[in-house]
LUMVODO-105482 format. One record per atom (N, C-alpha, C, O): residue in three letters; z, x, y. Coordinates in steps of 0.1 Angstrom, whole numbers, plus 2048, in hexadecimal, padded with zeros to 3 digits. Example, Ala and Ser with C-alpha at 12.3 -4.5 7.8 and 13.67 -1.06 7.14 Angstrom:
<atoms>
ALA84E8847C7
ALA84E87B7D3
ALA84E8847DF
ALA85588E7DF
SER8478807EA
SER8478897F5
SER84F881800
SER85088680B
</atoms>
This chain:
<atoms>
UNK5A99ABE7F
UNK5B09A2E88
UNK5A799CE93
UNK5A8991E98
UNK59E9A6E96
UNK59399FE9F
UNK58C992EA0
UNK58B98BEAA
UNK588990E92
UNK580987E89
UNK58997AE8D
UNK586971E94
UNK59697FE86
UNK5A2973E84
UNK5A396DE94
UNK5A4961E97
UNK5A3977E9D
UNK5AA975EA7
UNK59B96BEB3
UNK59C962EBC
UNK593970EAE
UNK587963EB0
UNK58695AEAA
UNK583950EB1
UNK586957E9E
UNK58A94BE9A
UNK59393FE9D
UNK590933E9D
UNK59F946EA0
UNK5A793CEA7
UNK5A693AEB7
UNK5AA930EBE
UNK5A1944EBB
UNK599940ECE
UNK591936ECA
UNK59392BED0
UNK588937EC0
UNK57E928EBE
UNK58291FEBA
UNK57C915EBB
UNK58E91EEB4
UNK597913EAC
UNK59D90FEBB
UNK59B903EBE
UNK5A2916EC2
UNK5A6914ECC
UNK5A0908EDC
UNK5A58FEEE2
UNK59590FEDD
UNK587907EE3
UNK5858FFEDF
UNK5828F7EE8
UNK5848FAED1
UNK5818E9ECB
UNK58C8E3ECE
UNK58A8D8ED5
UNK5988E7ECB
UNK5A88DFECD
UNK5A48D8EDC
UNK5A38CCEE0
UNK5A08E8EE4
UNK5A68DFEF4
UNK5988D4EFA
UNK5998CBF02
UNK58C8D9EF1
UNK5828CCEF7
UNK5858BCEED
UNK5818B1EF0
UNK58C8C1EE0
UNK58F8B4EDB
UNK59E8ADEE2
UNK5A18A2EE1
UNK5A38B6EE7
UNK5B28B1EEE
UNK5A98AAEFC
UNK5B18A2F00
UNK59F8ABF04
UNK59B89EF11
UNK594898F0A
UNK59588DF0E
UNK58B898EFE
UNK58488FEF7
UNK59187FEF7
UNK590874EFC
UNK59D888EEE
UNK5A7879EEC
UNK5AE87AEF7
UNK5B6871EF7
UNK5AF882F03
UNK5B687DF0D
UNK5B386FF16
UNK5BA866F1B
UNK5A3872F15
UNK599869F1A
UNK59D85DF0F
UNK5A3853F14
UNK59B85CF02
UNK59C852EFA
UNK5A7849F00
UNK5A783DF03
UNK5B2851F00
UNK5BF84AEFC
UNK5C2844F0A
UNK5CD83FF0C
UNK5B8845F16
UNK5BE840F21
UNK5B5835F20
UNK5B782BF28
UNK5AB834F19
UNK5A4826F1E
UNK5A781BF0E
UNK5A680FF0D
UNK5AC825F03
UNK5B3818EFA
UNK5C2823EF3
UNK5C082DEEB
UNK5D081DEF9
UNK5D8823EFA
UNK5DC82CEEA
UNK5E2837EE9
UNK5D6822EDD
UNK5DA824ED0
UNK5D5832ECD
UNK5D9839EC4
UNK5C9836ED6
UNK5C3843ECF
UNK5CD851ED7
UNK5CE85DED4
UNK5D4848EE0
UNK5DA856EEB
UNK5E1865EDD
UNK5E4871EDE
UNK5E385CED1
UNK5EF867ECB
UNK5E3875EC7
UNK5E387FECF
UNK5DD874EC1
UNK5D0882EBD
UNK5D588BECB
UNK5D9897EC8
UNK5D5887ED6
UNK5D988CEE8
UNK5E0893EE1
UNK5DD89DEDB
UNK5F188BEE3
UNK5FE891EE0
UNK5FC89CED3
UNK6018A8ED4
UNK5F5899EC8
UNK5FA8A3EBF
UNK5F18B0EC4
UNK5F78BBEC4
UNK5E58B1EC8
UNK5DB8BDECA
UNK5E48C5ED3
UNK5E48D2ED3
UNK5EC8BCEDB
UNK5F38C7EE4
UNK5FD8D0EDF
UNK6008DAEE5
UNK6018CCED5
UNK60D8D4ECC
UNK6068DEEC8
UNK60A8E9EC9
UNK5F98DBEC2
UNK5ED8E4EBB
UNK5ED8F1EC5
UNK5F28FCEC2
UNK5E78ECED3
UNK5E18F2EDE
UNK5F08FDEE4
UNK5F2907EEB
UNK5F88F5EDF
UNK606902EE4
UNK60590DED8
UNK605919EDB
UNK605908ECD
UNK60B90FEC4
UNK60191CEC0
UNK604927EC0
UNK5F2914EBB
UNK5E8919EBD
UNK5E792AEC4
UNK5E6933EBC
UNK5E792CED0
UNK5EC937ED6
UNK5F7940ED6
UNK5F894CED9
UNK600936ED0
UNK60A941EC8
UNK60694DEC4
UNK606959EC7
UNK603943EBC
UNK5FE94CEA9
UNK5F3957EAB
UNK5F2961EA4
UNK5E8952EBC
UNK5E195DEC0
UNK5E6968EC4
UNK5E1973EC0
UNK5EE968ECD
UNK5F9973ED3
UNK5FC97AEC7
UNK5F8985EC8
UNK602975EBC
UNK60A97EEB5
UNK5FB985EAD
UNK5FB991EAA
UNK5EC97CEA9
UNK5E3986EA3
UNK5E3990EAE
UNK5E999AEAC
UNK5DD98DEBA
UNK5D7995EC0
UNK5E59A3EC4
UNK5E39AFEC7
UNK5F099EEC4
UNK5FA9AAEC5
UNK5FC9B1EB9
UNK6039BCEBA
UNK5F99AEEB0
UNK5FC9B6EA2
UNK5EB9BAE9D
UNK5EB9C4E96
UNK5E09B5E9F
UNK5D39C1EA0
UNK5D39C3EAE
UNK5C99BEEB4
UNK5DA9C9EB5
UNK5DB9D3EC4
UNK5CC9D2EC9
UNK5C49DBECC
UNK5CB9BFECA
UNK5C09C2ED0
UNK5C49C4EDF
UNK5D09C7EE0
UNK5BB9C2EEE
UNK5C19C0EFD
UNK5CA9BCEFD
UNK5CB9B2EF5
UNK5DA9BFF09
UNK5E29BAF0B
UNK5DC9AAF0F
UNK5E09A0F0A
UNK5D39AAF17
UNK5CF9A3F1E
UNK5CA994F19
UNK5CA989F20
UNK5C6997F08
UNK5C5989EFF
UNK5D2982EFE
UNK5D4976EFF
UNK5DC98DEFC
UNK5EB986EF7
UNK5EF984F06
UNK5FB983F06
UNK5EA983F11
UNK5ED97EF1E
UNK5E9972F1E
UNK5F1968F1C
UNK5DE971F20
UNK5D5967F21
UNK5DD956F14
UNK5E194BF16
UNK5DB95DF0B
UNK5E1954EFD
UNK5EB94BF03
UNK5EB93FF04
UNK5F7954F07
UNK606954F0F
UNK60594AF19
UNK60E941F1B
UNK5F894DF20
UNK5F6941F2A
UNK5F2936F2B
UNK5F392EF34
UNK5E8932F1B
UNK5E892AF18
UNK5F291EF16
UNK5F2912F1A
UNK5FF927F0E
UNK609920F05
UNK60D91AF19
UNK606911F1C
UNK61591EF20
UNK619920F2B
UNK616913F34
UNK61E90BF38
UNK604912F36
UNK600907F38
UNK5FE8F7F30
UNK5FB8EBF32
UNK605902F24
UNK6068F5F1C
UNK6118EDF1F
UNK6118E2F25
UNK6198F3F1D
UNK62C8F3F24
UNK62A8EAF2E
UNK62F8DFF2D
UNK6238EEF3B
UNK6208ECF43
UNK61B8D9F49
UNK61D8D1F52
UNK6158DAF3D
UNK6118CBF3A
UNK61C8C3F38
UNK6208B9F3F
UNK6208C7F2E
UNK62E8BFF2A
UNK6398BBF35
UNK6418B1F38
UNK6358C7F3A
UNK6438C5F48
UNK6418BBF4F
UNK64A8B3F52
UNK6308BBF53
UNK62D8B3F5F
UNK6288A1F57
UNK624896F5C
UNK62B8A4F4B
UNK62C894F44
UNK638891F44
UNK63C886F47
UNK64289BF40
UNK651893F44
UNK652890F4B
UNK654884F49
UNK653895F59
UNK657893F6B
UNK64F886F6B
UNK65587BF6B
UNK640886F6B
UNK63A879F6D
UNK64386BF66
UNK645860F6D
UNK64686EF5A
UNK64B863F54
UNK656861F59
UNK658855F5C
UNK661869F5C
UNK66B868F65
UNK66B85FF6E
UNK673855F6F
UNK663861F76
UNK65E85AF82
UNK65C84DF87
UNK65F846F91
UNK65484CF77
UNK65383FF73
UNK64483EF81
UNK63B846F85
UNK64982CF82
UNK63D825F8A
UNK63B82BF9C
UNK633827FA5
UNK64A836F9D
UNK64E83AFAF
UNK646847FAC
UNK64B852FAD
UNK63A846FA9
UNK637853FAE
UNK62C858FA0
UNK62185DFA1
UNK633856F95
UNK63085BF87
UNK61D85FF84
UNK616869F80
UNK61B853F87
UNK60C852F83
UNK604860F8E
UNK5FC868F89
UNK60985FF9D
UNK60486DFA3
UNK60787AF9E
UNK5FD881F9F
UNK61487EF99
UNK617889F95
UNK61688EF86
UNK619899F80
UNK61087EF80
UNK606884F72
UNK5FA886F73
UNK5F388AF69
UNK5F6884F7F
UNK5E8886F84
UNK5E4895F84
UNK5D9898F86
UNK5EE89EF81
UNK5F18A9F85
UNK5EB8B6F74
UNK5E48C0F72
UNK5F58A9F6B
UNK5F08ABF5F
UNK5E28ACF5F
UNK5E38B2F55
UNK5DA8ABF60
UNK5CF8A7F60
UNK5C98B2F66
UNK5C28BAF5F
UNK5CA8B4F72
UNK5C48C1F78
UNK5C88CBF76
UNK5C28D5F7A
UNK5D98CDF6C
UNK5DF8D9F6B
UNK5D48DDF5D
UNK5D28E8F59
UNK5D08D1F56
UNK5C98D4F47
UNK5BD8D7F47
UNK5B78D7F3D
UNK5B58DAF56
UNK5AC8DFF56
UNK5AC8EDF53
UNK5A18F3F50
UNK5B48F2F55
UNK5BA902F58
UNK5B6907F48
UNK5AF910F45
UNK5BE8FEF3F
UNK5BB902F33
UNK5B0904F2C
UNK5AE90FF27
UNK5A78FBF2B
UNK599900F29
UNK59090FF2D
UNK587916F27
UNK596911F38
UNK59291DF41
UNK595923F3C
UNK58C927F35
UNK5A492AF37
UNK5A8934F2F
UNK5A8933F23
UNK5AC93DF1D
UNK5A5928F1C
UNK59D92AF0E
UNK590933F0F
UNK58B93BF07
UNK58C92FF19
UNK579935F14
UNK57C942F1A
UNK57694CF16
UNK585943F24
UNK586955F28
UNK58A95BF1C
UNK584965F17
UNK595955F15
UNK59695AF04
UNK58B95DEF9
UNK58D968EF2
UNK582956EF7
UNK57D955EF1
UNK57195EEF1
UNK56B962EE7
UNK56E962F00
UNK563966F07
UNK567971F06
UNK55E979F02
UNK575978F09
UNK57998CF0A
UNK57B988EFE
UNK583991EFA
UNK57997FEF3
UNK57F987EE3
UNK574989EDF
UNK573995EDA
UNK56B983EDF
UNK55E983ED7
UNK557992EDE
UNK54F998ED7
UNK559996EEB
UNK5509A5EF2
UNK5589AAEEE
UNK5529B5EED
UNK56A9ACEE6
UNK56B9BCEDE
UNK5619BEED5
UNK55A9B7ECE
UNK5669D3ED8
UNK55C9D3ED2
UNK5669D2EC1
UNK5729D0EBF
UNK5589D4EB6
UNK55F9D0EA9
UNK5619E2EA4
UNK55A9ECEA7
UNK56B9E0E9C
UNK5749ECE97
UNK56C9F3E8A
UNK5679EEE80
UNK56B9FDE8C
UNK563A00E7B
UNK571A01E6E
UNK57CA07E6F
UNK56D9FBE66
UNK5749FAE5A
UNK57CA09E54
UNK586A07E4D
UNK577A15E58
UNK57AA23E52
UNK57AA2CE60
UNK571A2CE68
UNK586A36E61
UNK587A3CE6A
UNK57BA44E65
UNK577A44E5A
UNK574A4EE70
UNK568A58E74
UNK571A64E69
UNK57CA67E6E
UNK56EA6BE5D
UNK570A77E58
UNK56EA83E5D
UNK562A86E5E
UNK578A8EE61
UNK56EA9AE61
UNK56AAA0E59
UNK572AA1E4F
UNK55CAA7E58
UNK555AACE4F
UNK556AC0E4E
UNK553ACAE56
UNK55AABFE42
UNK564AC8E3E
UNK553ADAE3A
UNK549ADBE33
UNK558AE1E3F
UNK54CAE8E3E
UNK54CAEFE37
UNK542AF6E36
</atoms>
Protein backbone atom coordinates (compact mmCIF):
# COMPACT_ATOMS: atom_id res chain seq x y z
CA UNK A 1 0.00 0.00 0.00
CA UNK A 2 3.07 2.19 0.41
CA UNK A 3 4.09 1.94 -3.12
CA UNK A 4 0.32 2.54 -4.24
CA UNK A 5 -0.06 5.22 -1.79
CA UNK A 6 3.08 7.19 -3.52
CA UNK A 7 2.04 6.79 -6.57
CA UNK A 8 -0.94 8.56 -6.29
CA UNK A 9 0.92 11.53 -4.06
CA UNK A 10 2.83 11.83 -7.42
CA UNK A 11 -0.23 11.55 -9.54
CA UNK A 12 -1.36 13.97 -7.25
CA UNK A 13 1.59 16.73 -7.59
CA UNK A 14 1.29 16.61 -11.50
CA UNK A 15 -2.67 17.21 -11.26
CA UNK A 16 -2.05 20.28 -8.98
CA UNK A 17 1.04 21.83 -11.17
CA UNK A 18 -1.00 20.96 -14.30
CA UNK A 19 -4.29 22.53 -12.69
CA UNK A 20 -2.15 26.56 -12.62
CA UNK A 21 -0.52 25.45 -15.77
CA UNK A 22 -4.52 25.72 -17.38
CA UNK A 23 -5.54 28.12 -14.75
CA UNK A 24 -3.02 30.44 -16.19
CA UNK A 25 -4.07 29.22 -19.76
CA UNK A 26 -7.66 29.73 -19.46
CA UNK A 27 -7.38 33.31 -18.09
CA UNK A 28 -5.45 34.72 -20.93
CA UNK A 29 -7.56 32.58 -23.70
CA UNK A 30 -10.90 31.75 -21.97
CA UNK A 31 -11.59 28.34 -24.33
CA UNK A 32 -8.64 26.56 -22.57
CA UNK A 33 -10.18 27.48 -18.90
CA UNK A 34 -12.23 23.79 -18.95
CA UNK A 35 -8.76 21.25 -18.43
CA UNK A 36 -8.94 24.10 -14.95
CA UNK A 37 -12.51 22.99 -14.15
CA UNK A 38 -12.12 19.21 -14.74
CA UNK A 39 -8.46 18.79 -12.84
CA UNK A 40 -10.25 20.12 -9.93
CA UNK A 41 -12.73 17.29 -9.73
CA UNK A 42 -9.43 15.10 -10.30
CA UNK A 43 -7.59 17.12 -7.43
CA UNK A 44 -10.86 16.53 -4.98
CA UNK A 45 -11.35 13.15 -5.77
CA UNK A 46 -7.83 12.13 -6.18
CA UNK A 47 -7.31 12.38 -2.23
CA UNK A 48 -10.12 10.54 -1.63
CA UNK A 49 -9.10 7.46 -2.88
CA UNK A 50 -5.64 8.39 -0.94
CA UNK A 51 -7.31 8.49 2.48
CA UNK A 52 -9.02 5.36 2.03
CA UNK A 53 -5.22 3.68 0.62
CA UNK A 54 -3.45 5.14 3.25
CA UNK A 55 -6.30 4.06 5.96
CA UNK A 56 -6.68 0.55 4.90
CA UNK A 57 -2.47 -0.04 4.66
CA UNK A 58 -2.44 1.78 8.34
CA UNK A 59 -0.12 3.83 7.05
CA UNK A 60 0.24 7.51 9.62
CA UNK A 61 -2.90 8.90 10.71
CA UNK A 62 -1.33 11.89 9.61
CA UNK A 63 -1.33 11.03 5.55
CA UNK A 64 -5.12 10.35 5.73
CA UNK A 65 -5.05 13.90 7.45
CA UNK A 66 -3.21 15.68 5.30
CA UNK A 67 -5.20 13.78 1.97
CA UNK A 68 -8.54 15.13 3.94
CA UNK A 69 -7.16 18.48 3.67
CA UNK A 70 -6.48 18.46 0.50
CA UNK A 71 -10.09 17.36 -0.59
CA UNK A 72 -11.21 20.38 2.02
CA UNK A 73 -9.21 23.03 0.19
CA UNK A 74 -10.52 21.75 -2.68
CA UNK A 75 -14.14 22.43 -1.49
CA UNK A 76 -12.78 25.37 -0.49
CA UNK A 77 -12.15 26.68 -3.91
CA UNK A 78 -15.45 25.98 -5.06
CA UNK A 79 -16.96 27.86 -2.38
CA UNK A 80 -15.07 30.94 -2.94
CA UNK A 81 -15.90 30.59 -6.92
CA UNK A 82 -19.51 30.49 -6.09
CA UNK A 83 -19.71 33.53 -3.69
CA UNK A 84 -17.40 35.38 -6.30
CA UNK A 85 -19.80 34.60 -9.09
CA UNK A 86 -22.64 35.60 -6.92
CA UNK A 87 -21.36 38.78 -6.56
CA UNK A 88 -20.99 39.28 -9.87
CA UNK A 89 -19.17 42.77 -11.00
CA UNK A 90 -20.06 44.34 -6.85
CA UNK A 91 -17.21 42.95 -5.49
CA UNK A 92 -16.76 39.34 -7.35
CA UNK A 93 -13.55 39.77 -9.13
CA UNK A 94 -11.88 40.76 -5.32
CA UNK A 95 -13.23 37.87 -3.58
CA UNK A 96 -12.10 35.43 -6.41
CA UNK A 97 -8.87 36.89 -5.85
CA UNK A 98 -8.99 34.85 -2.84
CA UNK A 99 -9.26 31.69 -4.95
CA UNK A 100 -6.11 32.15 -6.06
CA UNK A 101 -4.29 32.53 -2.86
CA UNK A 102 -6.50 29.99 -1.08
CA UNK A 103 -4.82 27.43 -4.15
CA UNK A 104 -1.64 28.23 -3.10
CA UNK A 105 -2.24 26.15 0.07
CA UNK A 106 -2.72 23.21 -2.10
CA UNK A 107 0.42 22.66 -3.66
CA UNK A 108 1.98 22.90 -0.14
CA UNK A 109 0.18 20.00 1.15
CA UNK A 110 0.65 17.98 -1.92
CA UNK A 111 4.44 17.97 -1.49
CA UNK A 112 4.12 17.63 2.44
CA UNK A 113 2.33 14.39 1.06
CA UNK A 114 4.44 13.33 -1.01
CA UNK A 115 7.55 14.13 0.98
CA UNK A 116 6.31 12.04 4.61
CA UNK A 117 5.19 9.17 2.11
CA UNK A 118 8.17 8.60 0.30
CA UNK A 119 10.56 8.83 4.16
CA UNK A 120 8.21 5.70 5.49
CA UNK A 121 10.00 3.48 6.15
CA UNK A 122 9.29 0.27 3.57
CA UNK A 123 7.66 -2.87 5.20
CA UNK A 124 9.40 -6.28 4.67
CA UNK A 125 7.28 -8.62 2.75
CA UNK A 126 7.50 -11.76 5.52
CA UNK A 127 7.04 -11.37 9.17
CA UNK A 128 10.81 -12.05 11.20
CA UNK A 129 10.33 -16.22 12.21
CA UNK A 130 11.37 -17.57 15.34
CA UNK A 131 14.08 -19.92 15.16
CA UNK A 132 13.03 -23.02 16.65
CA UNK A 133 16.07 -24.86 18.58
Amino acid sequence: MRKAFIGLAALLMLAVVAEFYFAAAGAAEPGLYRPHHVLGYVIFLLPLVMALVAALGRLPRRLVGLALLVVGLTSLQVVIAKVARALGDGGGGLVFGLHAVSGLAIPLVAWLILRQARALPATTAEPATAVAD
